[in-house]
C-alpha positions in Angstrom: 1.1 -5.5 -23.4 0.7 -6.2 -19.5 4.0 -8.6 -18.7 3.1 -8.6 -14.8 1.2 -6.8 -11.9 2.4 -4.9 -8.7 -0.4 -4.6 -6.2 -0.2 -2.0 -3.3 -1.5 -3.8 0.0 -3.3 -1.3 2.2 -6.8 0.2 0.8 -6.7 -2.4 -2.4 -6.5 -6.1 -0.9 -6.7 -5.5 2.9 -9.2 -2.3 4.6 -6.3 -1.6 6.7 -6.1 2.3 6.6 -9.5 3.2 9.1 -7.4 0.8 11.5 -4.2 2.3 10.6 -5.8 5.4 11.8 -7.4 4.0 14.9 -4.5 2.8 16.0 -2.2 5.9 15.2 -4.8 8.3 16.8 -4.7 6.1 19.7 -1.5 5.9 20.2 -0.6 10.2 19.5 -3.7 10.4 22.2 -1.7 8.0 24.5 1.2 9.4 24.5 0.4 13.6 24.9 0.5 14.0 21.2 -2.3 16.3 19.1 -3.2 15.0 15.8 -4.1 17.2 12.6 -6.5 17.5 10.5 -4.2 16.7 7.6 -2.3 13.5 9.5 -4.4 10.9 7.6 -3.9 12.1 4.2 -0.4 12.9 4.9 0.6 9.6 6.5 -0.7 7.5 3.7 2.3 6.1 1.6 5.0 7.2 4.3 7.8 4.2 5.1 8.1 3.1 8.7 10.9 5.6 9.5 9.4 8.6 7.7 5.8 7.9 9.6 7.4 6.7 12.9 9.5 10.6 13.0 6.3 12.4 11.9 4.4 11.0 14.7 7.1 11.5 17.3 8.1 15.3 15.8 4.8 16.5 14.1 2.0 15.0 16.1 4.5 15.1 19.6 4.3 11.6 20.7 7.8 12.2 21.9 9.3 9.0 21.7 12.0 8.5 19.6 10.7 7.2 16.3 11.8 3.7 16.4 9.7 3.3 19.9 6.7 4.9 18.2 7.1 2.6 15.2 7.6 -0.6 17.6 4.0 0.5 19.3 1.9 1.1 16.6 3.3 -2.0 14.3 2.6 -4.4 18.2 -1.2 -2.2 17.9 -1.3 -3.7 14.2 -0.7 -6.9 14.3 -2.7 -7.4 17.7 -5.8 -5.8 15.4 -5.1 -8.2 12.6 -4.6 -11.3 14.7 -8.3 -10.6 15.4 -9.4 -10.0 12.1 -7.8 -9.7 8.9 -9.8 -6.7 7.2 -9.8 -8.9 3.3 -11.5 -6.0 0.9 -14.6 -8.0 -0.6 -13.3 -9.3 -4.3 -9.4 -9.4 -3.3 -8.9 -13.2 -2.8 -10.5 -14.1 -6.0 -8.8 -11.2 -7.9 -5.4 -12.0 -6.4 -5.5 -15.7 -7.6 -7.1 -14.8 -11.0 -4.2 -12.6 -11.4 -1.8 -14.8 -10.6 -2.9 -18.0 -12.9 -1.6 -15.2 -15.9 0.9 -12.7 -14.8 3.8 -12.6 -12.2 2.7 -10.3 -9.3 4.9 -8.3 -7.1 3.7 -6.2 -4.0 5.0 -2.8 -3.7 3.7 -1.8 0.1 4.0 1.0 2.3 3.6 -1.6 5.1 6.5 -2.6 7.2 7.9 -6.4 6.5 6.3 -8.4 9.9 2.6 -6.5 8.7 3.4 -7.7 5.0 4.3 -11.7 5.7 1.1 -11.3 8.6 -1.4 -10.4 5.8 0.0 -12.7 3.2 -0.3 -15.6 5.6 -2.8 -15.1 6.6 -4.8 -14.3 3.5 -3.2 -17.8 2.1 -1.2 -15.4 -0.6 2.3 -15.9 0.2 2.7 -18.0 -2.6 1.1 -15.9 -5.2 3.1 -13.3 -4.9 7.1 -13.6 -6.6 8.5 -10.1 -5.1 7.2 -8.7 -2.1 8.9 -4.9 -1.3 8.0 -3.0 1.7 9.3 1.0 2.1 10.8 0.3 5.2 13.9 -1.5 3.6 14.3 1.8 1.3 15.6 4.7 1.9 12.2 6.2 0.8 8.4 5.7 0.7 5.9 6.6 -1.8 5.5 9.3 -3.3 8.9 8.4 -4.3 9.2 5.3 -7.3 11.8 3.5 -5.4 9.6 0.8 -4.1 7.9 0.5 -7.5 10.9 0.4 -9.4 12.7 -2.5 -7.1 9.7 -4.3 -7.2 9.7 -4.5 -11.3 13.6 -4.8 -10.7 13.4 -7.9 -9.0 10.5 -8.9 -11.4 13.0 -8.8 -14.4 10.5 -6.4 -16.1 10.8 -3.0 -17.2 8.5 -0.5 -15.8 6.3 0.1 -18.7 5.3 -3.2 -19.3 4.3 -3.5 -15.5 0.7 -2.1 -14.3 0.0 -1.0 -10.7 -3.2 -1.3 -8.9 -3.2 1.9 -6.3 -6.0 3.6 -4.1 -4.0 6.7 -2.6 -2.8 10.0 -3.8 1.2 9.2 -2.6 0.8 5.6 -3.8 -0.5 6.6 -7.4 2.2 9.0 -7.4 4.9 6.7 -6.8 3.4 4.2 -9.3 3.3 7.0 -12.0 7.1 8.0 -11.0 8.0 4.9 -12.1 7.0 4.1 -15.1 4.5 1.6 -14.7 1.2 1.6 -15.8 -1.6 3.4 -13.2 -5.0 0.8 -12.6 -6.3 3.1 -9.7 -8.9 1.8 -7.7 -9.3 4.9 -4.8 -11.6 4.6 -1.8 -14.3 6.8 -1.4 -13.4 7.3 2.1 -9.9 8.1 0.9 -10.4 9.9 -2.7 -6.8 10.6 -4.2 -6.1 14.3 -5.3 -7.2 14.8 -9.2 -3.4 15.4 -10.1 -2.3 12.0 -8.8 -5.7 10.2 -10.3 -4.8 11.8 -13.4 -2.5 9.7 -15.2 -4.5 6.4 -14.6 -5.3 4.3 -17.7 -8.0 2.5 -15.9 -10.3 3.4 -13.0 -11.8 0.7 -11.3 -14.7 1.2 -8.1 -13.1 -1.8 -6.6 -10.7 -4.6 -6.2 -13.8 -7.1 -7.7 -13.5 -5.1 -11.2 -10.1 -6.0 -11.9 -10.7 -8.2 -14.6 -8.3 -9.8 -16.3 -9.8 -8.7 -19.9 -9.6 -4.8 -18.7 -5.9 -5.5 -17.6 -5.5 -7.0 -21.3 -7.0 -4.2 -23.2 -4.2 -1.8 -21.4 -2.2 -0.6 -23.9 
């Protein structure tokens, strides 16, 4: 059985990755940079440092990566301050999910974008963990942030399911243990190897039920 829930933030309760792109083209286009064709799909599930040094090395922004990082997270903010992107069915999935299991948040997000969002959204309180990759030493694919999350859940990763919409994010779920709900983006798709392993697919955040989370085995 289900004993609690780790969401991932960006692409399953807020649309944030078209502005996360906006903002990162903007700012490699800014700053002399050239961004490739495979930057998007790359970037998705990075930690701060990791996508901060791909931007400044990779794409040539070059800025050291802690200057790139400071720019696009001030770009961020500045787009959420004027509206907070909420995915249609997230609110009243989040606080159905909470009135019967613990929830974590696993999120490739750095920390100031993750307490923005959960303010703002009126979730702060719903969620008992809250882990961004930036405070590891690695993001997603990697398990780390899904196994610190369950860690400080007092659960063990099998008994844990994770709700995930990219490739690295499903990935990272898998890695560790837990249990894969995938909900991908059509805008987004995940690669067939990381959708794989799901024990549920769900064509959004609305279908997240709390009877299909029961019937996980």
């Amino acid at each position: 059985m289900i004993d609690a829930l780790v969401f991932d933030m960006d692409g399953v309760l807020v649309d944030s990755e078209p502005i996360w792109e906006e903002v990162r083209r903007s700012v490699v286009a800014d700053h002399g940079g050239t961004w490739l064709p495979e930057a998007q799909t790359a970037l998705m599930g990075m930690s701060t440092p990791e996508w901060a040094a791909y931007l400044s090395d990779d794409l040539g922004v070059g800025k050291p990566p802690a200057e790139v990082a400071t720019i696009v997270i001030d770009h961020m903010v500045a787009r959420y301050e004027e509206h907070l992107p909420v995915l249609p069915g997230a609110d009243e999935a989040v606080r159905r999910c909470a009135r019967r299991w613990p929830l974590g948040l696993a999120s490739s997000s750095p920390r100031r974008l993750i307490d923005a969002v959960l303010e703002a959204a009126g979730w702060t309180d719903l969620f008992e963990v809250t882990v961004s990759t930036e405070e590891l030493d690695r993001g997603k694919p990697a398990p780390d942030v899904y196994l610190h999350a369950v860690r400080e859940l007092g659960r063990e990763p099998a008994a844990c399911a994770a709700i995930e919409d990219s490739s690295n994010g499903m990935r990272s779920a898998t890695a560790a243990g837990l249990v894969l709900i995938a909900a991908p983006r059509p805008d987004y798709p995940p690669a067939e190897d990381a959708l794989a392993p799901a024990a549920l697919v769900i064509d959004g955040i609305d279908a997240l039920t709390t009877d299909a989370i029961e019937s996980l085995r």
